[in-house]
VOBA-1610 file (N, C-alpha, C; in pm, whole numbers, padded with zeros to 5 digits, always signed):
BEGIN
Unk+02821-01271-00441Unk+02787-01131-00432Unk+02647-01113-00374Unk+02586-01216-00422Unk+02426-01198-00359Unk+02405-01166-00229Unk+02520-01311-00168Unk+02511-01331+00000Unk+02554-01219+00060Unk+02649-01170+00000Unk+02690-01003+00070Unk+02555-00918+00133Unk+02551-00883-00009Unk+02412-00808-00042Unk+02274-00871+00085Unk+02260-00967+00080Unk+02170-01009+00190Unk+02247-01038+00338Unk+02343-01013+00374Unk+02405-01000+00510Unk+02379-00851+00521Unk+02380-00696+00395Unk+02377-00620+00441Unk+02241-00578+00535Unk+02137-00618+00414Unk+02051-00611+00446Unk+02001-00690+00606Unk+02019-00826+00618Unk+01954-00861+00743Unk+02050-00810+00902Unk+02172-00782+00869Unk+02185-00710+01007Unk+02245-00504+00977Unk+02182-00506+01053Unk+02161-00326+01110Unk+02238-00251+01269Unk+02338-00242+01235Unk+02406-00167+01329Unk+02469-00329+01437Unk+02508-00425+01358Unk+02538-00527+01439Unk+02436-00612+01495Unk+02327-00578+01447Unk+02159-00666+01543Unk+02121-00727+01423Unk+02055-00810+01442Unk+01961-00885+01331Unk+01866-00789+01365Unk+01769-00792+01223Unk+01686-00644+01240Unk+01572-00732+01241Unk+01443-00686+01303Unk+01373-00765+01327Unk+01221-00748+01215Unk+01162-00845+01145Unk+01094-00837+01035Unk+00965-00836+01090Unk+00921-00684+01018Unk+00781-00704+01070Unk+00667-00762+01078Unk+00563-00780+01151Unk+00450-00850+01142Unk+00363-00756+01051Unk+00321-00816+00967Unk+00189-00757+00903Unk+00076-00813+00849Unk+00008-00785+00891Unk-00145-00779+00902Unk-00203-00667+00846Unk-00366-00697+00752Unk-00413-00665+00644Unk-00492-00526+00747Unk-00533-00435+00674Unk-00565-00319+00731Unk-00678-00304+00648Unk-00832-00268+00719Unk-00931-00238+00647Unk-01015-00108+00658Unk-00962-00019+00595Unk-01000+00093+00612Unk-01158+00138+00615Unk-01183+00215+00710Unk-01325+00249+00755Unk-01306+00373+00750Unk-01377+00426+00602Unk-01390+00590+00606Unk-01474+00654+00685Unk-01469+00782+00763Unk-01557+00833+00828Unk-01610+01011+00729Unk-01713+01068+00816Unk-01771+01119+00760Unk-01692+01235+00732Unk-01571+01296+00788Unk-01435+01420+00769Unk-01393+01373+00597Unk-01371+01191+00589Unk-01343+01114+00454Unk-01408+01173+00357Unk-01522+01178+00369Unk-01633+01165+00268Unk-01642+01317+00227Unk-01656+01355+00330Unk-01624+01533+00326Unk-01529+01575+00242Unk-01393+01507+00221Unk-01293+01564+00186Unk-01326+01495+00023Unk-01378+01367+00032Unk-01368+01313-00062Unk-01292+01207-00136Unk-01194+01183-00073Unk-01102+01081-00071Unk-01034+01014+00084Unk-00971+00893+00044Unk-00875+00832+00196Unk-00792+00820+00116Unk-00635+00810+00211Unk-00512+00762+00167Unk-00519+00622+00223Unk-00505+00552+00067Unk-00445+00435+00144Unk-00261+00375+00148Unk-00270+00290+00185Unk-00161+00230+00262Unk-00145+00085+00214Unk+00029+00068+00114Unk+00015-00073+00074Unk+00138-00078+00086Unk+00175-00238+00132Unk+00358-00293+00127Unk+00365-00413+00098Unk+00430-00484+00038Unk+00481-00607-00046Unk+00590-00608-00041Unk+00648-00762-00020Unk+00780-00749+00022Unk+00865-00762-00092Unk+01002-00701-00116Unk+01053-00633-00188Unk+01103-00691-00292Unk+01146-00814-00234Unk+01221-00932-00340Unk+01125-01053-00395Unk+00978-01027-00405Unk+00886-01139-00441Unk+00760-01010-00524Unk+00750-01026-00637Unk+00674-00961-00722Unk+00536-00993-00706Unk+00546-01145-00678Unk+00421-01243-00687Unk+00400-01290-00559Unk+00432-01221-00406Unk+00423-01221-00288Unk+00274-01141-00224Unk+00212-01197-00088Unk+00138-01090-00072Unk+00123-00929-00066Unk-00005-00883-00122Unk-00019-00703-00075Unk-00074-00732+00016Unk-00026-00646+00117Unk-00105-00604+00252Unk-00152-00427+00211Unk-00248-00431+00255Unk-00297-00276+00273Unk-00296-00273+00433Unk-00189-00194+00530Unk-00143-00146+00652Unk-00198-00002+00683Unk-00211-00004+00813Unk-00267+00125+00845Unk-00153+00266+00856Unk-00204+00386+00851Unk-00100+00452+00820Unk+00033+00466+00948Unk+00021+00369+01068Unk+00082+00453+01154Unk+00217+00289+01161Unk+00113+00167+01090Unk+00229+00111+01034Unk+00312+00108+00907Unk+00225+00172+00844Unk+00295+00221+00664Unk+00446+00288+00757Unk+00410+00352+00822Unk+00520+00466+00831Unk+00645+00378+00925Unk+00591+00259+00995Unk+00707+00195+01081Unk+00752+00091+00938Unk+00711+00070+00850Unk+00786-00001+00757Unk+00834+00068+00641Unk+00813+00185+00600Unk+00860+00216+00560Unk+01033+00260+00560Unk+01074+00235+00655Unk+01255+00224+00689Unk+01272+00107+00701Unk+01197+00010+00624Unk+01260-00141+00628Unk+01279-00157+00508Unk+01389-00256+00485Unk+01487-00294+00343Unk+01377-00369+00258Unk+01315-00437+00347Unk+01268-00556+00340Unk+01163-00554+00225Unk+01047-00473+00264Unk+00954-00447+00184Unk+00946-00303+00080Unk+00841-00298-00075Unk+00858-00148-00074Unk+00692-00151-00024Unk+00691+00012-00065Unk+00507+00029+00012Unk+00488+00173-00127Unk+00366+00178-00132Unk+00312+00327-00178Unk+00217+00335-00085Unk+00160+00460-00100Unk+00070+00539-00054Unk-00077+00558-00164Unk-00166+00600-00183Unk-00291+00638-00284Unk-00379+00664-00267Unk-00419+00804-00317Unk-00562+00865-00327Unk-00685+00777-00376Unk-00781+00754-00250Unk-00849+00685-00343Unk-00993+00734-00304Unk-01047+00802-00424Unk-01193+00878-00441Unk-01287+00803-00356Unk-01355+00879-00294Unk-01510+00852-00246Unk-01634+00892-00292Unk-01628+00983-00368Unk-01777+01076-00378Unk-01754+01119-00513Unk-01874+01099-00572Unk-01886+01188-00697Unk-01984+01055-00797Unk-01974+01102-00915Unk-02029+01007-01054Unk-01963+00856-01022Unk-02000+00778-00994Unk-01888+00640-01029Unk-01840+00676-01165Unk-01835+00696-01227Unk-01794+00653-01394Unk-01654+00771-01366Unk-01623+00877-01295Unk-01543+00992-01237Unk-01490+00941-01170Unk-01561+00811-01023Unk-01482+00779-00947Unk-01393+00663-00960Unk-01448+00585-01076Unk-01394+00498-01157Unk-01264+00545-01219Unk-01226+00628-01312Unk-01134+00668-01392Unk-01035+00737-01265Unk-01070+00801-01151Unk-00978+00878-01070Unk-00913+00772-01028Unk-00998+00643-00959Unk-00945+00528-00869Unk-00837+00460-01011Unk-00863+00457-01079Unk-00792+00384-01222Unk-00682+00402-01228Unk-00678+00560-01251Unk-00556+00617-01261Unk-00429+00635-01116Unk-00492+00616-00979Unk-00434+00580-00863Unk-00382+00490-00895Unk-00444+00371-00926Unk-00388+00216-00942Unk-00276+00237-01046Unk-00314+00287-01136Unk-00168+00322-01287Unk-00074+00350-01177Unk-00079+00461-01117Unk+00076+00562-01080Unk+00114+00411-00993Unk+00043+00355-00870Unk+00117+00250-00772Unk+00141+00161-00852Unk+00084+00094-00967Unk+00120-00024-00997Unk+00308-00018-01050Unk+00336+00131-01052Unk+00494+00155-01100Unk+00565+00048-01000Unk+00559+00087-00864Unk+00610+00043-00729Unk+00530-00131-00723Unk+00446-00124-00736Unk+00392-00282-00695Unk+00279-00302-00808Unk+00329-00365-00892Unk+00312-00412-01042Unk+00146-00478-01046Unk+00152-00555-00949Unk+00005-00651-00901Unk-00105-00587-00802Unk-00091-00456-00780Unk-00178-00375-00725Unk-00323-00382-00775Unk-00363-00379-00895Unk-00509-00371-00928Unk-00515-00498-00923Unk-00492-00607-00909Unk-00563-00767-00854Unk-00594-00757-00693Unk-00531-00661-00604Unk-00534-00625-00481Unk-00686-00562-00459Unk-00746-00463-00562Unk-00795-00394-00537Unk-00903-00350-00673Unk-00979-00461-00709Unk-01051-00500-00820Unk-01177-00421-00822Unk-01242-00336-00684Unk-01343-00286-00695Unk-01320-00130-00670Unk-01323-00037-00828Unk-01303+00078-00800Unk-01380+00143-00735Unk-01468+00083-00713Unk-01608+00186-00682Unk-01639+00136-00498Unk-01545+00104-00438Unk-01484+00048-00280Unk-01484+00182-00225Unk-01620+00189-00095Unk-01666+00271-00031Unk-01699+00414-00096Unk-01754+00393-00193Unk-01860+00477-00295Unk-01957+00500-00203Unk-01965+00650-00183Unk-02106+00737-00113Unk-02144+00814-00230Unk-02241+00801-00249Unk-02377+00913-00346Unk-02375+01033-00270
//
Protein backbone atom coordinates (compact mmCIF):
# COMPACT_ATOMS: atom_id res chain seq x y z
CA UNK A 1 0.00 0.00 0.00
CA UNK A 2 2.87 2.29 0.75
CA UNK A 3 4.36 1.78 -2.85
CA UNK A 4 1.02 2.88 -4.29
CA UNK A 5 0.90 5.81 -2.25
CA UNK A 6 4.51 6.81 -3.39
CA UNK A 7 3.93 6.08 -7.26
CA UNK A 8 1.05 8.60 -6.64
CA UNK A 9 2.95 10.96 -5.43
CA UNK A 10 6.23 10.79 -7.71
CA UNK A 11 4.45 10.88 -11.09
CA UNK A 12 2.00 13.86 -12.07
CA UNK A 13 -0.06 13.78 -15.09
CA UNK A 14 2.16 10.77 -16.50
CA UNK A 15 5.76 12.79 -15.95
CA UNK A 16 8.01 12.16 -13.15
CA UNK A 17 7.59 15.44 -11.34
CA UNK A 18 10.62 17.07 -10.89
CA UNK A 19 12.02 17.76 -7.10
CA UNK A 20 13.00 20.92 -6.26
CA UNK A 21 16.28 22.49 -5.60
CA UNK A 22 16.48 24.28 -2.43
CA UNK A 23 18.65 26.48 -1.12
CA UNK A 24 18.69 28.42 2.25
CA UNK A 25 17.24 32.00 1.91
CA UNK A 26 18.59 34.88 4.07
CA UNK A 27 16.42 37.45 4.55
CA UNK A 28 17.60 41.14 4.43
CA UNK A 29 15.02 43.45 5.94
CA UNK A 30 14.82 46.83 4.45
CA UNK A 31 13.77 50.03 5.81
CA UNK A 32 9.52 49.68 4.33
CA UNK A 33 10.39 46.17 6.98
CA UNK A 34 11.23 48.04 9.80
CA UNK A 35 8.57 50.57 9.11
CA UNK A 36 5.97 48.07 9.11
CA UNK A 37 7.61 46.28 11.77
CA UNK A 38 7.73 42.85 10.91
CA UNK A 39 8.98 40.33 7.65
CA UNK A 40 7.25 37.25 6.54
CA UNK A 41 9.23 34.56 6.61
CA UNK A 42 9.40 31.53 4.50
CA UNK A 43 10.09 27.79 5.66
CA UNK A 44 9.83 24.07 3.92
CA UNK A 45 10.97 20.67 5.15
CA UNK A 46 10.43 17.82 3.43
CA UNK A 47 7.34 16.11 4.27
CA UNK A 48 8.16 12.55 5.12
CA UNK A 49 11.44 13.26 7.42
CA UNK A 50 10.59 15.17 10.76
CA UNK A 51 14.32 15.18 11.51
CA UNK A 52 15.25 16.38 7.81
CA UNK A 53 16.58 19.82 6.88
CA UNK A 54 14.61 23.47 7.38
CA UNK A 55 15.29 25.61 4.66
CA UNK A 56 14.04 29.17 5.10
CA UNK A 57 13.19 29.97 0.96
CA UNK A 58 12.44 33.15 -0.43
CA UNK A 59 8.92 34.06 -0.96
CA UNK A 60 8.74 33.70 -4.74
CA UNK A 61 10.10 30.09 -4.08
CA UNK A 62 7.85 29.35 -0.96
CA UNK A 63 5.12 29.84 -3.45
CA UNK A 64 6.72 27.41 -6.38
CA UNK A 65 6.83 24.69 -3.64
CA UNK A 66 4.21 25.08 -2.18
CA UNK A 67 2.13 22.71 -4.89
CA UNK A 68 4.67 20.10 -4.23
CA UNK A 69 3.67 16.73 -2.42
CA UNK A 70 6.94 16.53 -1.45
CA UNK A 71 7.57 19.03 1.16
CA UNK A 72 5.19 20.98 3.81
CA UNK A 73 6.20 24.85 4.30
CA UNK A 74 4.60 27.67 6.70
CA UNK A 75 4.81 31.10 6.42
CA UNK A 76 5.60 33.67 9.90
CA UNK A 77 5.39 36.95 11.26
CA UNK A 78 8.43 37.73 12.58
CA UNK A 79 8.77 41.16 14.74
CA UNK A 80 11.40 43.74 14.17
CA UNK A 81 10.96 46.73 16.34
CA UNK A 82 9.89 47.38 19.67
CA UNK A 83 11.11 46.22 23.57
CA UNK A 84 13.09 42.88 22.92
CA UNK A 85 11.41 41.32 25.92
CA UNK A 86 7.80 42.23 23.39
CA UNK A 87 9.84 41.18 20.55
CA UNK A 88 10.84 38.13 22.24
CA UNK A 89 7.35 36.80 23.35
CA UNK A 90 5.73 37.95 19.72
CA UNK A 91 8.71 35.96 17.84
CA UNK A 92 7.90 32.99 20.57
CA UNK A 93 4.62 32.76 19.94
CA UNK A 94 5.28 32.74 15.81
CA UNK A 95 7.51 29.80 16.49
CA UNK A 96 4.44 28.02 18.78
CA UNK A 97 1.76 28.46 15.85
CA UNK A 98 4.71 26.93 12.96
CA UNK A 99 6.11 24.50 15.12
CA UNK A 100 2.24 22.78 14.56
CA UNK A 101 3.42 22.22 10.73
CA UNK A 102 7.26 21.70 11.37
CA UNK A 103 7.75 20.47 14.92
CA UNK A 104 11.78 21.42 14.89
CA UNK A 105 11.29 25.00 13.87
CA UNK A 106 12.69 26.80 17.01
CA UNK A 107 16.19 24.77 16.68
CA UNK A 108 15.98 26.51 13.08
CA UNK A 109 15.66 29.72 14.52
CA UNK A 110 17.20 30.05 18.16
CA UNK A 111 17.70 33.84 18.05
CA UNK A 112 14.43 35.68 18.74
CA UNK A 113 15.78 38.86 18.80
CA UNK A 114 17.19 38.16 14.65
CA UNK A 115 17.30 41.58 12.99
CA UNK A 116 16.19 43.58 16.10
CA UNK A 117 16.21 47.51 15.28
CA UNK A 118 15.87 49.95 18.41
Amino acid sequence: MGIGRYEQIKRKQGNLIKIPKITTFIPKPNDKDYFRGYIVRYFVQKGNDVNSVIYEVGKARYSNIQSSDLYINISLDWRLVGDPIDIKKSNTESLRIASKTIPKISLYLPNLLQFHKK
